[in-house]
C-alpha positions in Angstrom: 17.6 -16.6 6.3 19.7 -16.1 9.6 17.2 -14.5 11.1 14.5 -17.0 11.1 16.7 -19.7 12.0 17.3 -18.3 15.0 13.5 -18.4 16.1 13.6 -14.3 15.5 10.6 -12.9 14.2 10.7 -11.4 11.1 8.0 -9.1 10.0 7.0 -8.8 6.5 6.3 -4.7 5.7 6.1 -4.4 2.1 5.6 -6.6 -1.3 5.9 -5.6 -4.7 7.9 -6.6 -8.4 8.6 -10.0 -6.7 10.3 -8.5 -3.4 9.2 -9.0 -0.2 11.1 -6.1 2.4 11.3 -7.6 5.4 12.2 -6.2 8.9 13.3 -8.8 11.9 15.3 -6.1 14.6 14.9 -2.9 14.9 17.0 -0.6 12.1 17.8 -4.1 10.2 15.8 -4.4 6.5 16.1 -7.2 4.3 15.0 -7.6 0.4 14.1 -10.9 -0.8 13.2 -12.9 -3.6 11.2 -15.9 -2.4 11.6 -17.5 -5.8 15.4 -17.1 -6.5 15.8 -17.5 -2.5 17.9 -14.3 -2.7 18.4 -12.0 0.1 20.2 -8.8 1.0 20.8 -7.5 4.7 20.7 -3.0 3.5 22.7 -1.4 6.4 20.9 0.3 9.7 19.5 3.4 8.6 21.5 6.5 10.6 19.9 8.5 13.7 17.2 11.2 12.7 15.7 14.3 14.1 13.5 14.2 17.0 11.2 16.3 15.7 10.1 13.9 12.2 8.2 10.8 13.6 8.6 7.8 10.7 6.2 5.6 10.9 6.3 2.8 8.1 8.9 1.5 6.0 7.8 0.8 2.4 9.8 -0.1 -1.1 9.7 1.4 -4.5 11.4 -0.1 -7.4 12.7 0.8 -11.1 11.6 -0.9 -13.6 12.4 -1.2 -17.5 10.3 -2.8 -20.0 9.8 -5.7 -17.3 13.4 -5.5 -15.5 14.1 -4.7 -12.3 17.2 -2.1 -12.7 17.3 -0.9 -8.8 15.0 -0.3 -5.4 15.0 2.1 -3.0 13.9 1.4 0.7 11.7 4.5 2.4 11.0 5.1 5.5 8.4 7.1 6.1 6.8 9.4 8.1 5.2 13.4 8.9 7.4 16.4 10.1 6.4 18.4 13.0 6.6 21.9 12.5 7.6 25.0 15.1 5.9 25.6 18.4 2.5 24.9 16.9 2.9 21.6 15.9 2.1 22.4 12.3 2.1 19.1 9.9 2.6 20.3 5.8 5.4 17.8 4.7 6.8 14.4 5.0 10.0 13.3 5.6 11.6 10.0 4.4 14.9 8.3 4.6 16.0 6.6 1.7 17.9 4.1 1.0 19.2 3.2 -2.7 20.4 0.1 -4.1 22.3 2.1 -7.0 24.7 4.3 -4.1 24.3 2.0 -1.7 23.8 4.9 0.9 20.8 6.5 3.2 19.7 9.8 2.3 16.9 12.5 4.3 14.8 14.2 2.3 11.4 16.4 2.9 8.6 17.1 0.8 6.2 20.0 1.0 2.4 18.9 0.5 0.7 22.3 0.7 -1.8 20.6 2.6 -2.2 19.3 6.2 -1.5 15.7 6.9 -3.0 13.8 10.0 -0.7 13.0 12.5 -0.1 9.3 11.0 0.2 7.9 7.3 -1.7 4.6 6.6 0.5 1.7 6.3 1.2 -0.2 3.2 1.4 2.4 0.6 1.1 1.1 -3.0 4.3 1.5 -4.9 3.9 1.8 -9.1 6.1 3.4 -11.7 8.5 5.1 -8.8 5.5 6.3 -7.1 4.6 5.5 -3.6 0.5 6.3 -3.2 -0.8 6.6 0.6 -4.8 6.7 0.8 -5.3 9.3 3.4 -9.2 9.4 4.4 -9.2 11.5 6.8 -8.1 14.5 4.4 -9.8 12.3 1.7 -7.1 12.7 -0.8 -4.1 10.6 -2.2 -0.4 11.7 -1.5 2.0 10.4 -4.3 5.6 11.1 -4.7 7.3 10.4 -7.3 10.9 8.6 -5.6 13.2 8.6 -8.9 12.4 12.2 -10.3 12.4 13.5 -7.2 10.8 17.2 -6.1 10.7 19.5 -3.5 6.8 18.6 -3.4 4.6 15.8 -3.0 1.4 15.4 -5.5 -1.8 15.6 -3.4 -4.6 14.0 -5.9 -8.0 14.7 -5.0 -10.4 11.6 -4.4 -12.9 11.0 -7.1 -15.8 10.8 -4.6 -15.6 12.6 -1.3 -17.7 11.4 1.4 -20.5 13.1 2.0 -19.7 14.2 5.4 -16.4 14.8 4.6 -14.8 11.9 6.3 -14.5 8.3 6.3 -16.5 6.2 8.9 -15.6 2.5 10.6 -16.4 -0.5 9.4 -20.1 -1.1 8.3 -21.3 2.8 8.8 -20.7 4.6 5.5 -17.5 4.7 3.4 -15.0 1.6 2.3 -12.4 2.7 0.2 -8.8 1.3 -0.9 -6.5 1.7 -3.4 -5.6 -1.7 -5.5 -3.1 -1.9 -9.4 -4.9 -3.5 -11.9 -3.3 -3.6 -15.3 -0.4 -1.2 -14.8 -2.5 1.6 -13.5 -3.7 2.2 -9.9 -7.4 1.9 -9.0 -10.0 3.5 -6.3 -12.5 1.2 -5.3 -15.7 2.5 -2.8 -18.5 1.1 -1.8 -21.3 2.9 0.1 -21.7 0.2 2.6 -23.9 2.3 5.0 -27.1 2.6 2.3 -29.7 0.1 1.3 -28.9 -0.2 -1.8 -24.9 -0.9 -1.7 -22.4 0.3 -4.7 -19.6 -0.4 -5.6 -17.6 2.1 -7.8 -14.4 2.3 -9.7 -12.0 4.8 -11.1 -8.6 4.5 -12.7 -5.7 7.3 -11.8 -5.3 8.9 -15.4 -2.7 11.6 -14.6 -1.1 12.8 -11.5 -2.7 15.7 -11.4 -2.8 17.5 -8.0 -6.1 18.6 -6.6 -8.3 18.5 -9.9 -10.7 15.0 -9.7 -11.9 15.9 -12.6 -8.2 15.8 -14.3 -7.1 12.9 -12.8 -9.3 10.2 -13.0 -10.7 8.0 -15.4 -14.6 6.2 -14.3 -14.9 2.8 -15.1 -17.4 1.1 -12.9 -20.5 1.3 -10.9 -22.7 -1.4 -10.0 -24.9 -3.3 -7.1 -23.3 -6.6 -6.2 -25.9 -9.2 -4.9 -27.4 -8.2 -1.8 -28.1 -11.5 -0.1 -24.1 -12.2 -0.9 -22.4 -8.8 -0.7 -23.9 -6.8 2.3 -21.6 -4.7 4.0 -18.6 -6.0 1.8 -15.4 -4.5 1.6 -13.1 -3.7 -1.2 -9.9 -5.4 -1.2 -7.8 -5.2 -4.4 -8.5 -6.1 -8.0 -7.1 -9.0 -10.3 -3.8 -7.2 -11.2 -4.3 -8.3 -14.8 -7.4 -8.4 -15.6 -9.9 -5.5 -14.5 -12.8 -6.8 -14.5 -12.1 -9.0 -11.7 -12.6 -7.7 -8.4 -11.7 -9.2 -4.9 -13.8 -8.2 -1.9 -14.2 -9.2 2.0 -17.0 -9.5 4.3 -16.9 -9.8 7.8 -19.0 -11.3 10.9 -17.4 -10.4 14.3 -18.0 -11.8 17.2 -16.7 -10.9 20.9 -14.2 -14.0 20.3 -13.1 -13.6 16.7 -13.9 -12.9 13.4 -14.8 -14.7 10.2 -13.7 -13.2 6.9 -15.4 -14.6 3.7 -13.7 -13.8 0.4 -15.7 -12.3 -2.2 -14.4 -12.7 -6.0 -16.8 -11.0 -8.7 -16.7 -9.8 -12.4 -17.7 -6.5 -12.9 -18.8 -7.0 -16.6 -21.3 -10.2 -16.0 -22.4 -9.0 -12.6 -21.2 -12.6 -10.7 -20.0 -13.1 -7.4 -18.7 -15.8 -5.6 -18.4 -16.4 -1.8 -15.4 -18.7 -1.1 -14.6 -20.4 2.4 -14.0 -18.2 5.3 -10.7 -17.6 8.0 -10.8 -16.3 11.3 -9.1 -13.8 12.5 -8.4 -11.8 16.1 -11.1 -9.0 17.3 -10.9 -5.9 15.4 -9.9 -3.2 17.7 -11.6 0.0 16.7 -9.8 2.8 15.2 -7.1 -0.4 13.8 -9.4 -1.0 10.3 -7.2 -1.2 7.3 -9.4 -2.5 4.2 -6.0 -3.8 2.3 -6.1 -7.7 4.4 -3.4 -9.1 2.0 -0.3 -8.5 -0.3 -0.7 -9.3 -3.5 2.7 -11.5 -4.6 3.7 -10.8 -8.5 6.5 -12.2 -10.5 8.2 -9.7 -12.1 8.0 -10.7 -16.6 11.6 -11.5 -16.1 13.4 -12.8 -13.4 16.7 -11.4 -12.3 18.9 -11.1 -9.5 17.9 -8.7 -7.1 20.5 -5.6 -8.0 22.9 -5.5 -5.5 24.0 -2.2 -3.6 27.3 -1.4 -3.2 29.1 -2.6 -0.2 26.6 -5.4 0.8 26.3 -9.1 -0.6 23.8 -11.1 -2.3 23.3 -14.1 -0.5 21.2 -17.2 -1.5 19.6 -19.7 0.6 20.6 -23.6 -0.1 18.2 -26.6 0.2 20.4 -26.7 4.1 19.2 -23.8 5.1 
């Protein structure tokens, strides 16, 4: 790409279908496919109101029985309301590769939102998920059958404090896509005896637990191996793999160990650690890495009107 030949940096904000969104100035978004080395610059997004504070930019695709038939870059973000600073919907600007154009939109959650949405939401079936602990409850909204209101699931298992604690003091949760359907994963990291516990999203039903997910593990990795372990994401095509981290900090850095483990025969393996900068505290986001998967068929990435697909030569 232009962009890194000319030393900038480019910073990689979403992955998913076999596209990579990709942000290297502010307002300017890229989608590429590594493996067809195809890239398209989308247009700067237009000025929005002062009052909606977007906060991520994320991508959500359209699939067919395996094809990708268009994508729609969101940013994302929560709308301040009136003098009381009352937070009950989010606001996104979309853009889509079928118009070619930027929209606004907002969407009602009936509920109140924290003042920031995690990073990296999970995007599956037109869906973009957001694990929000602090309310402990999942935010879903459904990008190509779109509504004046966004689906607030209830978690499975709510914290018995009602919220979620940092690293190594009680709660680990994340959301991971295993198999075509999207998976909670907890451990209870703070007791002696640690679990770890799974659920599959059966329905998008908001507020009813009970209606909307599915329970399909629960078991005590090795101790000696899996103290204080974190849940990462699961094998996307197989779900009784399971992909974990644990951590030892130091004031210098910090050495991450990955964890693989199937659930059904109860094994886990410790694999060779990385380091990584100090943790600050407040910063902890379980989700460490992108998961990269080809699409069944490759394609061209569909090409919005007015912009050109580009692809990158052996010279460049």
């Amino acid at each position: 790409m232009k962009a890194a030949n000319n030393n900038r940096r480019v910073r990689i904000l979403a992955i998913t279908e076999g596209l990579i969104l990709t942000k290297f100035r502010p307002g300017t978004f890229c989608v590429a496919d590594p493996v067809l080395r195809e890239w398209i610059k989308i247009p700067s997004p237009p000025p929005y109101s002062s009052q909606d504070d977007l906060q991520g930019a994320a991508i959500v695709t359209h699939m067919n029985n395996g094809d990708l038939l268009g994508f729609k870059v969101v940013r994302y973000g929560v709308s301040i309301l009136g003098i009381g600073m009352k937070r009950d919907r989010l606001c996104f600007q979309i853009y889509s590769s079928d118009s070619g154009k930027w929209t606004y939109h907002y969407v009602s959650t009936q509920r109140p939102i924290s003042k920031l949405l995690p990073s990296n939401p999970l995007n599956l079936n037109g869906y973009l998920h957001w694990l929000c602990r602090a309310n402990q409850v999942i935010f879903a909204h459904d990008f190509y059958a779109p509504t004046e209101l966004c689906r607030v699931i209830d978690l499975p298992q709510r914290s018995a404090k009602g919220y979620f604690k940092q690293p190594g003091q009680g709660d680990e949760a994340t959301l991971t896509i295993s198999c075509g359907s999207l998976m909670y994963m907890n451990t209870d990291t703070g007791r002696p005896n640690q679990q770890l516990k799974i659920w599959r999203l059966k329905n998008y039903t908001s507020g009813s637990s009970k209606e909307s997910w599915e329970f399909l593990w629960n078991l005590r990795p090795c101790l000696d191996l899996c103290a204080g372990c974190v849940p990462v994401a699961m094998h996307p095509f197989d779900k009784e793999v399971v992909y974990l981290v644990t951590r030892q900090t130091n004031f210098l850095q910090t050495h991450a160990h990955l964890v693989i483990g199937n659930l059904r025969t109860k094994k886990f393996q410790l694999h060779k650690d990385w380091k990584q900068k100090p943790i600050e505290f407040g910063d902890y986001e379980p989700r460490l890495f992108h998961q990269f998967l080809l699409p069944q068929r490759l394609g061209s990435i569909p090409c919005p009107p007015g912009c050109t697909l580009f692809t990158l030569t052996d010279q460049h």
